[in-house]
DSSP file (Angstrom, degrees, kcal/mol; ACC not computed):
  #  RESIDUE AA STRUCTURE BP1 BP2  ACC     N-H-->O    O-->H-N    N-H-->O    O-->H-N    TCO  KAPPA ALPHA  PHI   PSI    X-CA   Y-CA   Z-CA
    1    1 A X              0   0    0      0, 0.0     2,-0.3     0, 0.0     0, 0.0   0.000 360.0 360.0 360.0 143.2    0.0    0.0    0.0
    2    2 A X    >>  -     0   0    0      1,-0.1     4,-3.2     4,-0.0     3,-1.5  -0.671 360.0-107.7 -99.2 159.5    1.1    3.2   -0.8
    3    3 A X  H 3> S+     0   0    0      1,-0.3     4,-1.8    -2,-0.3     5,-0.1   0.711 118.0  51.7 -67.8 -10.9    1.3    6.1    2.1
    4    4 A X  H 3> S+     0   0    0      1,-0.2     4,-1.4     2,-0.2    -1,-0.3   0.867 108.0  52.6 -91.7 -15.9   -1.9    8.3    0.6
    5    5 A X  H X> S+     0   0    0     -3,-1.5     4,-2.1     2,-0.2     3,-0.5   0.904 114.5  42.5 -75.3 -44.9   -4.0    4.9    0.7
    6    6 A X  H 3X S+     0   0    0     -4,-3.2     4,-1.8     1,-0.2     5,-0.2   0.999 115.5  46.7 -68.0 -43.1   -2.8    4.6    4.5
    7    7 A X  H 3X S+     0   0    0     -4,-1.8     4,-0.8     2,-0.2    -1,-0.2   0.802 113.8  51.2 -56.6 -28.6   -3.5    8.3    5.3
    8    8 A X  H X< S+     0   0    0     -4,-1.4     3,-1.0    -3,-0.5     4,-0.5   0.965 117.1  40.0 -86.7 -49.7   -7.2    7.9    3.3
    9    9 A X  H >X S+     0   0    0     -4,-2.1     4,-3.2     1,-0.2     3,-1.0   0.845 110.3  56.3 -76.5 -27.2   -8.1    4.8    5.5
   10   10 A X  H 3< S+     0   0    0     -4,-1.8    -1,-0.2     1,-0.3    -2,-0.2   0.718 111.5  41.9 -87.8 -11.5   -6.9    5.9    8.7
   11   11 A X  T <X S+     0   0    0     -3,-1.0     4,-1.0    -4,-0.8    -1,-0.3   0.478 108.4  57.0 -99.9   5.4   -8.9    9.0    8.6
   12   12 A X  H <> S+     0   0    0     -3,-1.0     4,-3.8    -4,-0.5    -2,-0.2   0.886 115.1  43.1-101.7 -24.3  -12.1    7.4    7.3
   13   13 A X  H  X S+     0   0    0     -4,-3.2     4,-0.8     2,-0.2    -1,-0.2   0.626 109.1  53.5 -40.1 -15.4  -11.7    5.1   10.5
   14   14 A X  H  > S+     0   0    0      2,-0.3     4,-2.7     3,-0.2    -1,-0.2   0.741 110.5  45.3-116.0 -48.4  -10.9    7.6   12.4
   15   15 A X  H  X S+     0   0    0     -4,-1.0     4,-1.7     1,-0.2     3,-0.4   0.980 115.8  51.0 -83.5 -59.4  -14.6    9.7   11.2
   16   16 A X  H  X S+     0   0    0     -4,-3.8     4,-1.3    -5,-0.3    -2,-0.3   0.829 109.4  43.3 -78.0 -15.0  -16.5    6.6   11.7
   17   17 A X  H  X S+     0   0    0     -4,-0.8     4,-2.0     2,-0.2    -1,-0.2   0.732 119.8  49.3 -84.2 -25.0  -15.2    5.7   15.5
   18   18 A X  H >X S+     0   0    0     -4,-2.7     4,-1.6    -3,-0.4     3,-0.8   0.991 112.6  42.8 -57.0 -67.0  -15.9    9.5   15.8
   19   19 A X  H 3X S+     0   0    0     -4,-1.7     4,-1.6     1,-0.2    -2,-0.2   0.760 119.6  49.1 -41.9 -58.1  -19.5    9.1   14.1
   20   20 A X  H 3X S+     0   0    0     -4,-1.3     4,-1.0     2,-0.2     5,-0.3   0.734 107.6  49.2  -7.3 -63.9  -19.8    5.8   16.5
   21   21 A X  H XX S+     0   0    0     -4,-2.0     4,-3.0    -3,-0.8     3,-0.8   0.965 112.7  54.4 -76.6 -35.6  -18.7    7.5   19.8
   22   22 A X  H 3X S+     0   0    0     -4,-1.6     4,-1.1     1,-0.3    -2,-0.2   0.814 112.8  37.0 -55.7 -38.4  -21.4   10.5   19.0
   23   23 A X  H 3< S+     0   0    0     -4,-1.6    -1,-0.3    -5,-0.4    -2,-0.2   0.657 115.5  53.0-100.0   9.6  -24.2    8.7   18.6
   24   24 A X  H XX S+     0   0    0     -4,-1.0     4,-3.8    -3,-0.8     3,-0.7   0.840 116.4  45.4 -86.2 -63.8  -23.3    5.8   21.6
   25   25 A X  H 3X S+     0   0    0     -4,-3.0     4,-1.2     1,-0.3    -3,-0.2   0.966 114.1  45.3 -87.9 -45.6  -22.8    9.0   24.1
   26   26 A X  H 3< S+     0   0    0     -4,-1.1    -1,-0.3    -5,-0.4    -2,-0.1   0.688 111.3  58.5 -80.6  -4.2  -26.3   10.8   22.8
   27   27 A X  H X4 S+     0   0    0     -3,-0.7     3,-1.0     2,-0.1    -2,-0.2   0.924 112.9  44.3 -41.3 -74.1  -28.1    6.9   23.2
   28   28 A X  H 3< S+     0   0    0     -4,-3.8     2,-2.4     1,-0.3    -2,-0.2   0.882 115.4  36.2 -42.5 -92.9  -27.0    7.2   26.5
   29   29 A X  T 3< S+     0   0    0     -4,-1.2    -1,-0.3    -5,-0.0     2,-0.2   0.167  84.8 130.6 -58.3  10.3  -27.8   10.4   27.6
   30   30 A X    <   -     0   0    0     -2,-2.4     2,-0.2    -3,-1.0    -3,-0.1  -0.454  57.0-130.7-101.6 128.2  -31.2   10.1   25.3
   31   31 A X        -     0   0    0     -2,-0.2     2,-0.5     1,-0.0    -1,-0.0  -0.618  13.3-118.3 -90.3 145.6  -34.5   11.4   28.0
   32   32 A X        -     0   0    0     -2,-0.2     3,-0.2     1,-0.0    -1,-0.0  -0.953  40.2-115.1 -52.8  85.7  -37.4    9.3   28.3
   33   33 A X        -     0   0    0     -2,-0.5     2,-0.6     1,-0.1    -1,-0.0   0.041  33.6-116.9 -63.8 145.5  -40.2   12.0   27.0
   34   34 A X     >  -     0   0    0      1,-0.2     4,-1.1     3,-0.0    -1,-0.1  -0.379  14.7-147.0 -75.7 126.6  -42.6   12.8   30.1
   35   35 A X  T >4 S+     0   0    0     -2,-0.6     3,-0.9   108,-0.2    -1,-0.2   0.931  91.8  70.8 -83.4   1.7  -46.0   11.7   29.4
   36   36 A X  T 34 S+     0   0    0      1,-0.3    -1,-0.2   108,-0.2   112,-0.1   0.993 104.1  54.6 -65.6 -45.5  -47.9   14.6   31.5
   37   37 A X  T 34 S+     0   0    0      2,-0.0     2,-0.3     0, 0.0    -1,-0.3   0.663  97.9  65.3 -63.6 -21.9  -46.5   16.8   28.4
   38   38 A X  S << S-     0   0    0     -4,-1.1     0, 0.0    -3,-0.9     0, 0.0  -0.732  87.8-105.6-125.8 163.2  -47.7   15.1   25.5
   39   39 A X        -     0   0    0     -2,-0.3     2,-0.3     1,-0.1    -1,-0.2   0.044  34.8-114.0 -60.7 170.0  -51.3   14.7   24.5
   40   40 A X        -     0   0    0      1,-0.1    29,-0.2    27,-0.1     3,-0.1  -0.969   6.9-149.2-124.1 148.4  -53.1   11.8   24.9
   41   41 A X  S    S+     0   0    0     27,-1.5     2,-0.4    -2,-0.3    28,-0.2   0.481  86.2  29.1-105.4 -35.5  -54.6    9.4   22.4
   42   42 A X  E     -a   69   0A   0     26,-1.5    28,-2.3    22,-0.1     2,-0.5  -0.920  54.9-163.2-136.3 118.7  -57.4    8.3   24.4
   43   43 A X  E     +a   70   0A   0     -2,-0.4     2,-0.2    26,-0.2    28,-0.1  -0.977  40.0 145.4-129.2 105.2  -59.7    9.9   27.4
   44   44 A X  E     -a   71   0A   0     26,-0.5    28,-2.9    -2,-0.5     2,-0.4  -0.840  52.4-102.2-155.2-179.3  -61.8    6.8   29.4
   45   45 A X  E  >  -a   72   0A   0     26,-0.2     4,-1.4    -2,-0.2     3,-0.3  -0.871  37.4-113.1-121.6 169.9  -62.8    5.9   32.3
   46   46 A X  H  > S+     0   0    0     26,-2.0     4,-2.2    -2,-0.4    -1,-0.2   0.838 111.4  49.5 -99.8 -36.7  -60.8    3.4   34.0
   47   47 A X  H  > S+     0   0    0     25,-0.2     4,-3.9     1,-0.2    -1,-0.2   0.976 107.8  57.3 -46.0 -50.1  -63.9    0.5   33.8
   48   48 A X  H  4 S+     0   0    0     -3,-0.3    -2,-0.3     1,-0.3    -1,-0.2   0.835  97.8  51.0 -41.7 -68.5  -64.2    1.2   30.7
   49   49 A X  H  X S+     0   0    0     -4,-1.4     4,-1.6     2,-0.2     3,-0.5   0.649 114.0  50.2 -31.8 -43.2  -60.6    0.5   29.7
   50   50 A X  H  X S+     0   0    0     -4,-2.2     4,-2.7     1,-0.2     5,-0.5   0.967 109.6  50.1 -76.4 -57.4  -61.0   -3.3   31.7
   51   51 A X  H  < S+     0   0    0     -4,-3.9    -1,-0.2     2,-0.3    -2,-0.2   0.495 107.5  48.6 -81.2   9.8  -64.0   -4.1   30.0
   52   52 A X  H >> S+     0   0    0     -3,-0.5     4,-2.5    -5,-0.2     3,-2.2   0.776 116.9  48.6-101.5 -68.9  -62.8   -3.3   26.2
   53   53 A X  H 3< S+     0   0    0     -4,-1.6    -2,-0.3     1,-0.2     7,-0.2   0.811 113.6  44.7 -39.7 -41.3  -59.7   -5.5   27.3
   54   54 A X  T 3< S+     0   0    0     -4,-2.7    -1,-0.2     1,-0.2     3,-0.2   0.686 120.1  42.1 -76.1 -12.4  -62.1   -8.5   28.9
   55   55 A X  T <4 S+     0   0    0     -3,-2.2     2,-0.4    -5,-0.5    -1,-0.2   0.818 137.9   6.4 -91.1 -30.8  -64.6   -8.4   25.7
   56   56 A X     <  +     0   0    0     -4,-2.5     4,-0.5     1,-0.2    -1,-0.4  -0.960  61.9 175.9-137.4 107.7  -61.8   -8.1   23.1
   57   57 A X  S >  S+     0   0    0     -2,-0.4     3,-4.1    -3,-0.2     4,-0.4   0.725  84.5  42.7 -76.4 -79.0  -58.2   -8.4   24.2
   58   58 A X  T 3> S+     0   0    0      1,-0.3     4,-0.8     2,-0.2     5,-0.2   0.498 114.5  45.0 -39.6 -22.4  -56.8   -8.2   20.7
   59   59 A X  H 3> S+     0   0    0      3,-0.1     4,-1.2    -7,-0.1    -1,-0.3   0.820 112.2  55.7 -83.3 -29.0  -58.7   -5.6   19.4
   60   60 A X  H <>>S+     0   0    0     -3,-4.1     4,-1.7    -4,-0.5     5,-0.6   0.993 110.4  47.2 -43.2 -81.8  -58.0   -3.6   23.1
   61   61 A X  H >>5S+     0   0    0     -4,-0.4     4,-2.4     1,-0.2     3,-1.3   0.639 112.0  53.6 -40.5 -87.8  -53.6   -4.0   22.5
   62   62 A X  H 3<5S+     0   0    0     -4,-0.8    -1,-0.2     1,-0.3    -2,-0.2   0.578 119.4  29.0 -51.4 -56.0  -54.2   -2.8   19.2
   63   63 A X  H 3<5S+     0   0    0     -4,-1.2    -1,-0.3    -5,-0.2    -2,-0.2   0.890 134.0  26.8 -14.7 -79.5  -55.9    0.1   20.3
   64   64 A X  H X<5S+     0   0    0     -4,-1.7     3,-5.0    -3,-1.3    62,-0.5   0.732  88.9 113.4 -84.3 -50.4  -54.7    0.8   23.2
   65   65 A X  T 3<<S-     0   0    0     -4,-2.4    62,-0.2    -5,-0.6     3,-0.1  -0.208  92.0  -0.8 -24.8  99.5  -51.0   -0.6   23.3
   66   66 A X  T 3  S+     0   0    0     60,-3.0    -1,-0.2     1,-0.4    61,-0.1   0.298 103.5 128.7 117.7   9.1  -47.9    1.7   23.6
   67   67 A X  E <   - B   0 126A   0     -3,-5.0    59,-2.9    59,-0.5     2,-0.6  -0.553  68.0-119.0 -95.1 159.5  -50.5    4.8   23.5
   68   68 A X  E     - B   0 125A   0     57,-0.3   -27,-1.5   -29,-0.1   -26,-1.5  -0.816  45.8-172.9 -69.8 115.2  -50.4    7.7   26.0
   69   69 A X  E     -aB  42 124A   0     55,-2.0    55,-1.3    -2,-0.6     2,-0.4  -0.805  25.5-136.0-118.9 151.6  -54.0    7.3   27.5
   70   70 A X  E     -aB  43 123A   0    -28,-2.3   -26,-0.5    -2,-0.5     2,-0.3  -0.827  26.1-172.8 -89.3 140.0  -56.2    9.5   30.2
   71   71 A X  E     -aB  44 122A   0     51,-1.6    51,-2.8    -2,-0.4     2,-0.4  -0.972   6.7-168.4-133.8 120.9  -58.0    7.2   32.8
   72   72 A X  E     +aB  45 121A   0    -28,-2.9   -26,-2.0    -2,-0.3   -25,-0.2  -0.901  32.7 113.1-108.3 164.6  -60.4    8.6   35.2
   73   73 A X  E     - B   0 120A   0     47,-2.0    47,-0.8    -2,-0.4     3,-0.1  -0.564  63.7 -53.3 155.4 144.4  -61.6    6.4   38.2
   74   74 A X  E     - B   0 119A   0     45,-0.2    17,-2.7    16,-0.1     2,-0.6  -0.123  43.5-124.1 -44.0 133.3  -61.6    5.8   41.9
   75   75 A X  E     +C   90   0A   0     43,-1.8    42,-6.4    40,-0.3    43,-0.2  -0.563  40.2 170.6 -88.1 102.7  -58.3    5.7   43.8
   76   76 A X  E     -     0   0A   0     13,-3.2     2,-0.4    -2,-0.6    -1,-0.2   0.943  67.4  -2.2 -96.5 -51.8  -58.8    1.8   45.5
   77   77 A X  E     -C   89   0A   0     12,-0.9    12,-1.1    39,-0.1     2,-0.5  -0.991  57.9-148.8-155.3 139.3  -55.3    1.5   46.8
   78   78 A X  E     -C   88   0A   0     -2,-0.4     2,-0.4    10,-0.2    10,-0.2  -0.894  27.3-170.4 -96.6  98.1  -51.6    3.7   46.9
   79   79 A X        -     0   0    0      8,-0.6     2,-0.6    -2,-0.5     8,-0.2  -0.886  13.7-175.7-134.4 139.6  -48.8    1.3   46.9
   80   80 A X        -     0   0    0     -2,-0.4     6,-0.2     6,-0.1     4,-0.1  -0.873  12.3-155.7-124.1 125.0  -45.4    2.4   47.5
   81   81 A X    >   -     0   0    0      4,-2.0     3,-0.7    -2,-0.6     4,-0.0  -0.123  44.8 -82.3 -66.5 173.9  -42.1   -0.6   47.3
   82   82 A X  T 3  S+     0   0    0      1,-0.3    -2,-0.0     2,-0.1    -1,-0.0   0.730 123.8  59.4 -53.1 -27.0  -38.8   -0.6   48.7
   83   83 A X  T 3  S-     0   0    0      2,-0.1    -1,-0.3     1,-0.0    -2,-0.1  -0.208 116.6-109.9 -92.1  33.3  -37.1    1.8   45.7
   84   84 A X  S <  S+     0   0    0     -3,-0.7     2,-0.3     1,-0.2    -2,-0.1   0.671  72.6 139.6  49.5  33.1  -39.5    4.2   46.7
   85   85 A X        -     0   0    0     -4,-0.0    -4,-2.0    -6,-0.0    -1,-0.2  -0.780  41.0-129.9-116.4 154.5  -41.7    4.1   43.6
   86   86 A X        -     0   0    0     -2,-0.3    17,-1.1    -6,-0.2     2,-0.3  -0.567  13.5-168.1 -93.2 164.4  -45.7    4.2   43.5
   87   87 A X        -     0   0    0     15,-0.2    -8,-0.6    -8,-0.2     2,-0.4  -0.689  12.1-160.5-141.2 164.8  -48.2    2.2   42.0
   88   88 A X  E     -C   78   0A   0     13,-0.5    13,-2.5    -2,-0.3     2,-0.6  -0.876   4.1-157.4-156.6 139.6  -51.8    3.8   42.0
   89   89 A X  E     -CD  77 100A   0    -12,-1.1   -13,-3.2    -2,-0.4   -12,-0.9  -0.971   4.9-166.5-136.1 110.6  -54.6    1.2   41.4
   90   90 A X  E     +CD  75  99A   0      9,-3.3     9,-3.4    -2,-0.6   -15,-0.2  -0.814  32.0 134.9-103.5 129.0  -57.8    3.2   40.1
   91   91 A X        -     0   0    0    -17,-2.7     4,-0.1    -2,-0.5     3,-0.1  -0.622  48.8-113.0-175.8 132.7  -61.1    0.5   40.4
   92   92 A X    >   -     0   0    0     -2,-0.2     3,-0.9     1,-0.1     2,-0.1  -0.112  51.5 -75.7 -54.1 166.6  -64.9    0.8   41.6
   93   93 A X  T 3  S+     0   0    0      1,-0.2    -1,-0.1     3,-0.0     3,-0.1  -0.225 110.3  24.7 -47.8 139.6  -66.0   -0.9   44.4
   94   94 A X  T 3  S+     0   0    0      1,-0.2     2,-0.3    -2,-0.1    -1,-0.2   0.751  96.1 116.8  66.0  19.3  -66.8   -4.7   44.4
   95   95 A X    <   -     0   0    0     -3,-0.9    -1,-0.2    -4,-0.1    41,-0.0  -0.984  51.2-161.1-125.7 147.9  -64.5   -5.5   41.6
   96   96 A X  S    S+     0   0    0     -2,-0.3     2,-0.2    -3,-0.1    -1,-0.1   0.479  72.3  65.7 -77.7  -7.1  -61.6   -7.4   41.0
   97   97 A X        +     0   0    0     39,-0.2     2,-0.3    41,-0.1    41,-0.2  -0.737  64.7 156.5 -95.8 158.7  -60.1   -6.2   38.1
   98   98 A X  E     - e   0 138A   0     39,-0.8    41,-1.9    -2,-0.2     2,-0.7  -0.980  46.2 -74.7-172.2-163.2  -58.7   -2.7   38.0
   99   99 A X  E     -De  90 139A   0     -9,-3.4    -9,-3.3    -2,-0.3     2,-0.5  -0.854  31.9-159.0-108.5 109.6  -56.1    0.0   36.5
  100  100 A X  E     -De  89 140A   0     39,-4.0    41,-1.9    -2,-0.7     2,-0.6  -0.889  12.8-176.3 -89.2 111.2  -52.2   -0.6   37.7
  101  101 A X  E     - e   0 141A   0    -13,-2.5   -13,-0.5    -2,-0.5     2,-0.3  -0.962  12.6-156.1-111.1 113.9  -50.8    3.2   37.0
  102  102 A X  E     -     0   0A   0     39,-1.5    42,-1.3    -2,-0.6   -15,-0.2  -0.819  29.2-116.9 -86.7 144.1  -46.6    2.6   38.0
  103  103 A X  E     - e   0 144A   0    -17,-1.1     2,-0.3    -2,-0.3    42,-0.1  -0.514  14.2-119.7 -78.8 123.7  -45.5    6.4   38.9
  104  104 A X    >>  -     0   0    0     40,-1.1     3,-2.3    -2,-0.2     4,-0.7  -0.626  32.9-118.8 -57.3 133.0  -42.7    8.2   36.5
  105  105 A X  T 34 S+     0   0    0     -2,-0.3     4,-0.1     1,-0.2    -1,-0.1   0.691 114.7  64.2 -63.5  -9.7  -40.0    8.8   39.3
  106  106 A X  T 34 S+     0   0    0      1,-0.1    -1,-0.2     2,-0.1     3,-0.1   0.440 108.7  43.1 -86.3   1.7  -40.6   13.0   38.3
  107  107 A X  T X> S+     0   0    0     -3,-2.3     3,-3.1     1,-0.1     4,-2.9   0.323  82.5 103.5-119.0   6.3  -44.2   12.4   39.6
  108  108 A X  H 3X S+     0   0    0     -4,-0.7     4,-6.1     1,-0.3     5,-0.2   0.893  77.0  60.8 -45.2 -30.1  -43.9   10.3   42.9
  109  109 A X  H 3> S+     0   0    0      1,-0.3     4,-0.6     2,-0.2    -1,-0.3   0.607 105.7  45.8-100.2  -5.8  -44.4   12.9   44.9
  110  110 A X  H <4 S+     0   0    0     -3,-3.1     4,-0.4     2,-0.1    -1,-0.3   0.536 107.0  55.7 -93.2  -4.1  -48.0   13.4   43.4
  111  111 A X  H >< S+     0   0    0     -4,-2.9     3,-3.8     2,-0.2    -2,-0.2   0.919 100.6  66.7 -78.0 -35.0  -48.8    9.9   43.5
  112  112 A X  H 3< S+     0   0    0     -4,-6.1    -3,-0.2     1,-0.3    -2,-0.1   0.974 100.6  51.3 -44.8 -49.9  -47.8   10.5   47.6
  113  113 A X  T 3< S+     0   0    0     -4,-0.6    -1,-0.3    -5,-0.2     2,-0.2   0.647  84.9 107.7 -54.9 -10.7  -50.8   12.6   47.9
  114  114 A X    <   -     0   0    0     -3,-3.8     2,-0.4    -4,-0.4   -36,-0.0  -0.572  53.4-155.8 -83.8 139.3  -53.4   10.3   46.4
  115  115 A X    >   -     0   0    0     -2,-0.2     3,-1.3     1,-0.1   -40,-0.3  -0.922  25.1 -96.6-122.3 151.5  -55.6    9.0   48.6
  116  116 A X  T 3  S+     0   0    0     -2,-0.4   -40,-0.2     1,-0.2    -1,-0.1   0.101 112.0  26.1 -68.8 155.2  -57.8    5.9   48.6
  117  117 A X  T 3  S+     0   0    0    -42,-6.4    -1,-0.2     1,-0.2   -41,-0.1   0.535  92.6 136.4  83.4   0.2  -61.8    6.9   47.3
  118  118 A X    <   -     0   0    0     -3,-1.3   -43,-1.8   -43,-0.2     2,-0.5  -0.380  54.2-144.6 -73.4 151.4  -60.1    9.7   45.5
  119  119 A X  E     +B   74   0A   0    -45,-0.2   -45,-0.2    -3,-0.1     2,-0.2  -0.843  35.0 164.3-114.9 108.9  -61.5   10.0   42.3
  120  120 A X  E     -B   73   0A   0    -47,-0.8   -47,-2.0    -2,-0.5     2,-0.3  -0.668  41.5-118.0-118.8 170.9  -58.6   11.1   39.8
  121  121 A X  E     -B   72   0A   0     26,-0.3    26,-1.8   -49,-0.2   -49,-0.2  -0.905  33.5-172.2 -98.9  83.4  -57.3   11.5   36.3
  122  122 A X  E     -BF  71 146A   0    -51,-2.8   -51,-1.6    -2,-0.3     2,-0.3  -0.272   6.9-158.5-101.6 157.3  -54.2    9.5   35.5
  123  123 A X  E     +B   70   0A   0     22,-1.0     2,-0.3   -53,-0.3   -53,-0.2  -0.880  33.3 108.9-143.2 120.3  -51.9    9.5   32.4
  124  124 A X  E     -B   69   0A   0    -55,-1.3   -55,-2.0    -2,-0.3     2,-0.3  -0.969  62.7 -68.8-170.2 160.1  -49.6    7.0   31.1
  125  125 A X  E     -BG  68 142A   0     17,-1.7    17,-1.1    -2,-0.3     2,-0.4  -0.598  40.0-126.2 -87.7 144.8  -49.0    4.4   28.5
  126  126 A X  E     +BG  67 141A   0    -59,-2.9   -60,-3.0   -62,-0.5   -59,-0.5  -0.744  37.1 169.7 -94.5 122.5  -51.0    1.4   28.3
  127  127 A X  E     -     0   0A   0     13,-1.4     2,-0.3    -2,-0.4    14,-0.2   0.399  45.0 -26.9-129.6 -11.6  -48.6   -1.0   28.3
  128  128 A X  E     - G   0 140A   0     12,-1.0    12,-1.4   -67,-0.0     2,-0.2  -0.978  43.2-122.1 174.6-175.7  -50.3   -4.5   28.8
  129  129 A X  E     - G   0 139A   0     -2,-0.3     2,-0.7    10,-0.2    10,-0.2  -0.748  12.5-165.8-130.9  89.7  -53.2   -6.6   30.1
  130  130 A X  E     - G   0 138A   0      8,-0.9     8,-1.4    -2,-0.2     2,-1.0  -0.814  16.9-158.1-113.8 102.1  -52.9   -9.5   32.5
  131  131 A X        +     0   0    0     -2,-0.7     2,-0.4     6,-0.2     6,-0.2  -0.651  23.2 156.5 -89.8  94.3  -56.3  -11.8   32.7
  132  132 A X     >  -     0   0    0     -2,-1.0     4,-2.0     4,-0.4     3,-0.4  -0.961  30.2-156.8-117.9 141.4  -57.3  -14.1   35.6
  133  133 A X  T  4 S+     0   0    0     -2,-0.4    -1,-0.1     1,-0.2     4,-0.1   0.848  96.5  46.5 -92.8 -47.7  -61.0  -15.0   36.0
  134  134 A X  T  4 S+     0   0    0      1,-0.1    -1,-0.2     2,-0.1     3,-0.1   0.784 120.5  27.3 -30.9 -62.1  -60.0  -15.7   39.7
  135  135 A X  T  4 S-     0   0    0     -3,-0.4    -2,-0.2     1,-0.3    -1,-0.1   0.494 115.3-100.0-108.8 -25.7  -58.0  -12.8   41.0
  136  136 A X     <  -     0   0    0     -4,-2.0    -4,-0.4   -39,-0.0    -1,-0.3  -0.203  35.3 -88.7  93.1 146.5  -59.4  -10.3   38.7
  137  137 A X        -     0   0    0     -6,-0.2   -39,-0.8    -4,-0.1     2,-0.3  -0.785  40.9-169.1-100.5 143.8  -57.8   -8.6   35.2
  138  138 A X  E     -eG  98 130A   0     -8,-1.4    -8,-0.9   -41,-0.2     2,-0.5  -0.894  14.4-140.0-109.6 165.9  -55.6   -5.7   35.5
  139  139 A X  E     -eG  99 129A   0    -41,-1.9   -39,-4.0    -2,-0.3   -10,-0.2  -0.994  23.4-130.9-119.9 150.7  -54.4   -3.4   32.8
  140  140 A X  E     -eG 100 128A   0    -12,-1.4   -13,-1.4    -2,-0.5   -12,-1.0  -0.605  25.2-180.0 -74.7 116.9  -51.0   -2.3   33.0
  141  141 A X  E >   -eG 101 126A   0    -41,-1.9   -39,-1.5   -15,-0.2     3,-0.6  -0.755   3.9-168.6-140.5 130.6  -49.8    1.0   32.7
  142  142 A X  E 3   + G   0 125A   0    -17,-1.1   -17,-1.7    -2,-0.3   -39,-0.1  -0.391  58.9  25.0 -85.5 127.7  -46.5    2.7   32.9
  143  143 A X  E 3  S+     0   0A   0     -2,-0.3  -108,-0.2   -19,-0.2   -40,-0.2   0.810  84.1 179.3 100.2  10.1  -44.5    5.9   33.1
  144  144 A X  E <   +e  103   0A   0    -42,-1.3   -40,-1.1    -3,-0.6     2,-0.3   0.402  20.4 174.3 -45.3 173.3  -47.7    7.5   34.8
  145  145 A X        -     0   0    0    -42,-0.1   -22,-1.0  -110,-0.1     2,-0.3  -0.841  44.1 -86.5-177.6 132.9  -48.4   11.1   36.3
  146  146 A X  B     -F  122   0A   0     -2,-0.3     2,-0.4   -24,-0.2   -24,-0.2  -0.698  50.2-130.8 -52.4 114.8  -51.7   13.1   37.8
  147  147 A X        -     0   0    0    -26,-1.8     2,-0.7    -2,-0.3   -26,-0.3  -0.509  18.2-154.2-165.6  99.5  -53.2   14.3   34.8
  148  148 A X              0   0    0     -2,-0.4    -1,-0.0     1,-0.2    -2,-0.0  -0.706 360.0 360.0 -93.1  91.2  -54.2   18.5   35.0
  149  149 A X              0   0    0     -2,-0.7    -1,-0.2   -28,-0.1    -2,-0.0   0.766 360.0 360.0 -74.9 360.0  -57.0   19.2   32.7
C-alpha cells in the first residue's frame, strides 16, 4: 500500500469511530419523554378500559398498546415498594379487576398525595393486560403522572 492509501483509510476510521462514539454517548444520555407533556390518544374511564380489554383483548392492545391514555376512576389502593416508587390502582368498588398506573420517578411525589376513594385522572402508556378469572384482570400502565386538565 502506498502512504496516501494509509493516510485515506486511517482518517475514514478515524470519522467513523468519531460518528460511532457520538451517537453511543447521545443513546445514553437520550431522556425518556414525560408523558404529563404530551397529549393523549385516548380519554376513558378506568372501567371502561377493563371491560374493552375483557370483551376483546386483541382488538384492546391494538388500540390501546404503547398509546399515552387518560384514565379517570376511583383511587382503590396507593402502593409504594422498597425503591421508593408508587403504583396507584384506580377500580370501583366490588370489583376485581382494576387500572395498575406505575409512577414516573418525576411524579412520585404526586402519587404521595393520592388518597384511597379519591377519584382522579391518570396519564400513562398502556402498556399491557394481565387476565385471571379468579383474581381479577388488570391493565397495566407505565411511566404515569396526575393528569391537569
Amino acid at each position: 500500500m502506498n502512504r496516501k492509501t494509509v493516510k485515506y483509510s486511517f482518517f475514514i476510521l478515524l470519522t467513523i469511530a468519531l460518528m460511532g462514539t457520538v451517537i453511543a454517548w447521545r443513546e445514553f444520555n437520550r431522556k425518556i419523554p414525560d408523558t404529563a407533556g404530551r397529549p393523549s390518544a385516548f380519554q376513558l374511564k378506568a372501567m371502561d378500559l377493563i371491560d374493552s380489554f375483557s370483551k376483546n383483548q386483541q382488538q384492546a392492545s391494538g388500540r390501546y398498546l404503547d398509546k399515552v391514555i387518560e384514565v379517570d376512576g376511583a383511587v382503590r389502593k396507593v402502593e409504594k415498594d422498597e425503591q421508593g416508587n408508587y403504583t396507584v390502582i384506580l377500580a370501583d368498588q366490588g370489583t376485581m379487576s382494576a387500572v395498575r398506573c406505575s409512577f414516573d420517578s418525576a411524579h412520585l411525589m404526586e402519587a404521595s398525595r393520592l388518597k384511597a376513594g379519591e377519584i382522579v385522572t391518570l396519564k400513562g402508556v398502556c402498556t399491557g393486560f394481565n387476565q385471571d378469572d379468579l383474581l381479577g384482570s388488570d391493565v397495566i400502565m407505565n411511566r404515569c403522572a396526575v393528569s391537569l386538565k
